[in-house]
VOVEX-678317 format. One line per field, with one value per residue: residue number from 1; residue in three letters; x, y, z of N, C-alpha, C, O in turn. Coordinates in nm, 3 decimals. Example, Ala and Ser with C-alpha at 12.3 -4.5 7.8 and 13.67 -1.06 7.14 Angstrom:
residues 2
n <- c(1,2)
res <- c(ALA,SER)
n.c1 <- c(1.319,1.285)
n.c2 <- c(-0.569,-0.225)
n.c3 <- c(0.780,0.708)
ca.c1 <- c(1.230,1.367)
ca.c2 <- c(-0.450,-0.106)
ca.c3 <- c(0.780,0.714)
c.c1 <- c(1.320,1.290)
c.c2 <- c(-0.330,0.003)
c.c3 <- c(0.780,0.787)
o.c1 <- c(1.424,1.341)
o.c2 <- c(-0.332,0.114)
o.c3 <- c(0.846,0.804)
This chain:
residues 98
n <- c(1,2,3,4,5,6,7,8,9,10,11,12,13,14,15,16,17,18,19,20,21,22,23,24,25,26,27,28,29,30,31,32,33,34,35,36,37,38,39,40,41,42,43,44,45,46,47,48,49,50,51,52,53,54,55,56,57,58,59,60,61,62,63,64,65,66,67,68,69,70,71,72,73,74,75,76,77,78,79,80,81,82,83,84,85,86,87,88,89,90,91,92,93,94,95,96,97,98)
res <- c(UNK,UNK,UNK,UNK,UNK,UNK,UNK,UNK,UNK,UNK,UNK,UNK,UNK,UNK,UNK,UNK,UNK,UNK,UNK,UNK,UNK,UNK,UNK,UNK,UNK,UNK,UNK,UNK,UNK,UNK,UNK,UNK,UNK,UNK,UNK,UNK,UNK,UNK,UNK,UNK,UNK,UNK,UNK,UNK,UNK,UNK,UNK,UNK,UNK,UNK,UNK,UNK,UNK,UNK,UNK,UNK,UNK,UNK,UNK,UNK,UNK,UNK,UNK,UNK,UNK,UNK,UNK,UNK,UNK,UNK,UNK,UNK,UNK,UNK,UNK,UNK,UNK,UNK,UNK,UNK,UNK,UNK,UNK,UNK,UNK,UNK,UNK,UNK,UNK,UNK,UNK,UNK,UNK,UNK,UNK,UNK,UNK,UNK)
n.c1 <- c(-2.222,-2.013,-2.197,-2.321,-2.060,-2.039,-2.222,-2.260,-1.994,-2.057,-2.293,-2.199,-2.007,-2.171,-2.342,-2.122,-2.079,-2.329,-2.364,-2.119,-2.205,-2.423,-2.343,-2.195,-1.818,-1.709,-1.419,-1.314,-1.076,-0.819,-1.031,-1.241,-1.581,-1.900,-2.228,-2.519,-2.670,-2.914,-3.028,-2.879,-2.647,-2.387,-2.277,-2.037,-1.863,-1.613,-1.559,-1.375,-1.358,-1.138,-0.966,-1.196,-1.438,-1.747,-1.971,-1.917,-1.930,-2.169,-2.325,-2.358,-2.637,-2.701,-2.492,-2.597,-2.898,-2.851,-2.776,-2.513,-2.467,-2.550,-2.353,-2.104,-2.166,-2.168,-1.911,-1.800,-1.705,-1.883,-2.140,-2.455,-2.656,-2.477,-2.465,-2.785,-2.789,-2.613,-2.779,-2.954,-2.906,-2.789,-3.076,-3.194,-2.996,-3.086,-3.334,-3.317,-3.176,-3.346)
n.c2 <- c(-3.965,-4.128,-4.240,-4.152,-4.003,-4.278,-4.318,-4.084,-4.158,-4.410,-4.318,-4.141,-4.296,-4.504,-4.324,-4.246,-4.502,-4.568,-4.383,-4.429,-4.650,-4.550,-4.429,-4.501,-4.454,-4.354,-4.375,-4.163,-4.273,-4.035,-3.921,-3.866,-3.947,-3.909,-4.118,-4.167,-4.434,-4.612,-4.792,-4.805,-5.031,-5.264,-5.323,-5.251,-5.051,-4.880,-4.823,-4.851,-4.743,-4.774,-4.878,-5.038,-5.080,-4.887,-5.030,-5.230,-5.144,-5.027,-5.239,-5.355,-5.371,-5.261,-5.030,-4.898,-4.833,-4.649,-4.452,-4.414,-4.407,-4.167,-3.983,-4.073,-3.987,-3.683,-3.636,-3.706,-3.929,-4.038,-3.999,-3.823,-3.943,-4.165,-4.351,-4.368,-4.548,-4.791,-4.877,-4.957,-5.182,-5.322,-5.372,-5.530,-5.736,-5.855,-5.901,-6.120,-6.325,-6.357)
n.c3 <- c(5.581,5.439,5.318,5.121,4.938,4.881,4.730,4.501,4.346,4.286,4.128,3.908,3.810,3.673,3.485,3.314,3.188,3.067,2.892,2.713,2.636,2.493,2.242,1.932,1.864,1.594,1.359,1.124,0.951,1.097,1.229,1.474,1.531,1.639,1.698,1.730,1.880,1.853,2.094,2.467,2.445,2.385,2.120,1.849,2.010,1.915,1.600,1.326,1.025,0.833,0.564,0.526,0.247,0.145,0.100,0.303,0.488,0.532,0.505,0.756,1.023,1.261,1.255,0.970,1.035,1.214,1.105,0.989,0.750,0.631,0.798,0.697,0.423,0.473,0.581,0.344,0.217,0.093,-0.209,-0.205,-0.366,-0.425,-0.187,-0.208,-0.366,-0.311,-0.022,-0.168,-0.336,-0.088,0.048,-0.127,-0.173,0.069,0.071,-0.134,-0.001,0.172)
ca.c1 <- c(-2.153,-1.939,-2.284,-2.365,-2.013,-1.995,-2.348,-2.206,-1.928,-2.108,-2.406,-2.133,-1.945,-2.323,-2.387,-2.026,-2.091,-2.453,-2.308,-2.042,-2.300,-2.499,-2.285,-2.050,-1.758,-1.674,-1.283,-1.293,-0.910,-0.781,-1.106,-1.348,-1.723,-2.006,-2.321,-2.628,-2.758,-3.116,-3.106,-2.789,-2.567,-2.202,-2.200,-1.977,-1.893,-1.557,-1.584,-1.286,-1.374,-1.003,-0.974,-1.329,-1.556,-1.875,-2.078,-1.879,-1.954,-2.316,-2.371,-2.351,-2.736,-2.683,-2.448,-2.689,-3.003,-2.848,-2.734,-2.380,-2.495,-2.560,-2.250,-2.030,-2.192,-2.093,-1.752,-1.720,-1.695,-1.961,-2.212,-2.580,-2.662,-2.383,-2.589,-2.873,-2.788,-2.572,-2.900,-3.118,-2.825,-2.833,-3.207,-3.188,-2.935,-3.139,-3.471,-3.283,-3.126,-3.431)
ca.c2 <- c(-3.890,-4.177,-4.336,-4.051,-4.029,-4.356,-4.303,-4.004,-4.203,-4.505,-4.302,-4.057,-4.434,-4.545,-4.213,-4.274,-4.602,-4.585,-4.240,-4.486,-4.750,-4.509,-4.372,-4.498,-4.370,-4.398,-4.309,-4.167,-4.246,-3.952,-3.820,-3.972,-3.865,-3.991,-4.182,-4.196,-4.584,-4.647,-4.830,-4.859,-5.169,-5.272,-5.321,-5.124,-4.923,-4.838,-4.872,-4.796,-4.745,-4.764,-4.991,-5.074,-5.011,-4.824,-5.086,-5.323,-5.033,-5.030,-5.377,-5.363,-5.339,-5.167,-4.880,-4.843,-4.852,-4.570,-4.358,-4.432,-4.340,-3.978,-3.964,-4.134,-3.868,-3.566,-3.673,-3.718,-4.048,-4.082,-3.878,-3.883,-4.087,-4.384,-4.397,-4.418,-4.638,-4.897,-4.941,-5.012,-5.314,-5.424,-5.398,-5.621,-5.883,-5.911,-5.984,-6.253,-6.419,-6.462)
ca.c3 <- c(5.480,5.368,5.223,4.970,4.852,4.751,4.585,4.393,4.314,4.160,4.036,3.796,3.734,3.585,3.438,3.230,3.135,3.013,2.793,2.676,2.553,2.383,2.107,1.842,1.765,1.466,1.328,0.999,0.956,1.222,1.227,1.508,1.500,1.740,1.650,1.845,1.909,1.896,2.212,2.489,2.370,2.340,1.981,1.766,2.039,1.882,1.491,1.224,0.871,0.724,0.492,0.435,0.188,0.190,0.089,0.389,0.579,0.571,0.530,0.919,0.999,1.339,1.245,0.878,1.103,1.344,1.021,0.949,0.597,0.596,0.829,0.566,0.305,0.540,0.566,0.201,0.216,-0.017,-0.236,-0.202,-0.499,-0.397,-0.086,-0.232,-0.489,-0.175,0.044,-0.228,-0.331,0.027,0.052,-0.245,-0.139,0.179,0.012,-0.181,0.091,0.271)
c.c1 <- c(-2.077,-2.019,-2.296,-2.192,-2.015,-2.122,-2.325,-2.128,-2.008,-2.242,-2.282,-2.085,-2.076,-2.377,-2.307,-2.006,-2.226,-2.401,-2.216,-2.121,-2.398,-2.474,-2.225,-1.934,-1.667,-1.548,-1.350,-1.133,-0.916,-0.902,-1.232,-1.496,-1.810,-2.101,-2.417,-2.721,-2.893,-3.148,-2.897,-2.770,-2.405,-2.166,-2.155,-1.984,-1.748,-1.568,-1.452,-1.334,-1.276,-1.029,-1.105,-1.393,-1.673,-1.983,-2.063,-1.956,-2.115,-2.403,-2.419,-2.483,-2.758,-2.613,-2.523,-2.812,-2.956,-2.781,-2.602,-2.354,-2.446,-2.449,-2.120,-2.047,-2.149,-1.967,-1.703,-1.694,-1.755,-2.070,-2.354,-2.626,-2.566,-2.438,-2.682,-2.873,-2.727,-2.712,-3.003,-3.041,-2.845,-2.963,-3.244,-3.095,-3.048,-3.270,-3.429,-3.268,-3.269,-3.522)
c.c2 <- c(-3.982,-4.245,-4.240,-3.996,-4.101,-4.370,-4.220,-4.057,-4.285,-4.453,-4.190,-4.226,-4.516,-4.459,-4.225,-4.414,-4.597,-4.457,-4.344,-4.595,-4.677,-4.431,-4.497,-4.408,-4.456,-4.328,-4.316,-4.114,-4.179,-3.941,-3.899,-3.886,-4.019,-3.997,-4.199,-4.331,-4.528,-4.695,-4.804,-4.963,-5.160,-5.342,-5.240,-5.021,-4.850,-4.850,-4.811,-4.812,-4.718,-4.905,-5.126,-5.025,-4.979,-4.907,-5.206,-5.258,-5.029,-5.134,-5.440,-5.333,-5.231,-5.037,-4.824,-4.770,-4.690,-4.462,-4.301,-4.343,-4.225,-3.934,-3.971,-3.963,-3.723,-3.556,-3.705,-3.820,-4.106,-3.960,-3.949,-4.018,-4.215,-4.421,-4.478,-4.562,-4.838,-4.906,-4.967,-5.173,-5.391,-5.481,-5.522,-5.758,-5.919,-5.992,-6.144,-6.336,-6.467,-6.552)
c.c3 <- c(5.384,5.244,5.089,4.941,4.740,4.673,4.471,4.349,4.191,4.073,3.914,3.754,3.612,3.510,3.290,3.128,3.045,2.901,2.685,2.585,2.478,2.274,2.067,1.834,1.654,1.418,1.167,0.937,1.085,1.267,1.324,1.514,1.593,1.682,1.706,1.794,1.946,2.040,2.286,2.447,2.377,2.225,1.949,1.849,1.973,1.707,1.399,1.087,0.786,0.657,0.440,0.371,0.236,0.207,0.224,0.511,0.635,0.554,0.692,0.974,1.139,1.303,1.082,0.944,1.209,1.246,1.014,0.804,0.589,0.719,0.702,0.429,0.373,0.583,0.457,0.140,0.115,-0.065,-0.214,-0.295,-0.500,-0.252,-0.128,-0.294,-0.341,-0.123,-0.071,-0.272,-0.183,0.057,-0.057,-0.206,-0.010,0.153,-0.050,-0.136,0.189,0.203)
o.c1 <- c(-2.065,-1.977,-2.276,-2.218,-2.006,-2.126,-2.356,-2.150,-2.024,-2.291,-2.340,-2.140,-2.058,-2.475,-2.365,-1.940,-2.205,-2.438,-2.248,-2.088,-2.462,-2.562,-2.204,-1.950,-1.600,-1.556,-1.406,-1.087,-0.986,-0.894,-1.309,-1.500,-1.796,-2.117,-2.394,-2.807,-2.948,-3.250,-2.803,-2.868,-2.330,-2.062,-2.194,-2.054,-1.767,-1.620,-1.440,-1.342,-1.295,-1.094,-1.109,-1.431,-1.716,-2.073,-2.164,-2.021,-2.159,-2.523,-2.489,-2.471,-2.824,-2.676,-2.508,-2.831,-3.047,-2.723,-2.572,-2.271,-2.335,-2.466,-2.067,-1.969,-2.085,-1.925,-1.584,-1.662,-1.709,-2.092,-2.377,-2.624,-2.577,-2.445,-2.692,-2.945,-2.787,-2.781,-3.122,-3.105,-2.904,-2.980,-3.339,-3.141,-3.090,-3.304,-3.485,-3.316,-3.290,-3.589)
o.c2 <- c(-3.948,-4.285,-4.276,-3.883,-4.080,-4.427,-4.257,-4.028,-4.258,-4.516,-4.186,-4.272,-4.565,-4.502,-4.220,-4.423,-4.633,-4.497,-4.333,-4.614,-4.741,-4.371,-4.588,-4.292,-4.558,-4.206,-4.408,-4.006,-4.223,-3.954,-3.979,-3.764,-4.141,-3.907,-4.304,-4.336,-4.449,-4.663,-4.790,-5.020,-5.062,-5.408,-5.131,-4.922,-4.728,-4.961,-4.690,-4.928,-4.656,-5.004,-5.229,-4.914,-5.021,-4.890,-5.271,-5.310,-5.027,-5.132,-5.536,-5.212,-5.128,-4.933,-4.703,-4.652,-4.635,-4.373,-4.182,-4.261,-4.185,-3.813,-3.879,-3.880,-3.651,-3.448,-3.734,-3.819,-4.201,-3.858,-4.070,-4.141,-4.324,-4.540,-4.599,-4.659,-4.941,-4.960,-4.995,-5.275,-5.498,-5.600,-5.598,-5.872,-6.035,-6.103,-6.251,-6.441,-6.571,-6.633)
o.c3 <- c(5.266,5.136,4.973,4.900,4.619,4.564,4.358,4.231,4.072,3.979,3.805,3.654,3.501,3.449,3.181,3.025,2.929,2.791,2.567,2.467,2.395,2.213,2.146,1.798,1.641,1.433,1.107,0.900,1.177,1.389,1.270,1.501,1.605,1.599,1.767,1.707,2.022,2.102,2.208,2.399,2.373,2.212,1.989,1.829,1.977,1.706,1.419,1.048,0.681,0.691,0.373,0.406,0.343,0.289,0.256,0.601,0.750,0.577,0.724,0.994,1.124,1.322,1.063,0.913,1.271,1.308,1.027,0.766,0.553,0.739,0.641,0.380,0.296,0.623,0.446,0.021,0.052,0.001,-0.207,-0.284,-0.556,-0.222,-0.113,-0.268,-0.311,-0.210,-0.052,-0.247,-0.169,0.086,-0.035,-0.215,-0.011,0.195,-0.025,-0.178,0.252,0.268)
């Protein structure tokens, strides 16, 4: 009996952690909002967007890539068209740089 505690134990402890590595959250100011990662990871698992810009914002190729964007634009943050218009600039510095 004591064995399948501690299996329930560490299988909810692995259940909480792997949940934990597969979002973002993201604070918008007060306001936090979750992000669904492409893969588990412990990047950006907490993220603040005070005091950065949009374009700082999605310069970040993991939280662009996992649609920070069209978060950003549903929070107001930004309108479609300054989206658009930001990833086609990044898409553009990136070509350059390589």
């Amino acid at each position: 009996m004591k064995y399948l505690k501690k299996l329930v134990f560490w299988g909810c402890i692995a259940a909480v952690v792997y949940g934990i590595l597969s979002y973002h959250l993201i604070f918008f100011g007060s306001t936090p909002k979750l992000l669904k990662k492409a893969a588990p990871n412990a990047n950006y698992i907490i993220f603040s967007t005070q005091g950065k810009s949009p374009e700082s914002i999605l310069s970040i190729d993991e939280l662009r890539n996992n649609g920070v964007g069209e978060l950003m634009v549903q929070m107001g943050m930004l309108s479609e068209k300054d989206l658009e218009r930001l990833l086609l600039k990044i898409e553009e510095k990136r070509r350059g740089g390589s």
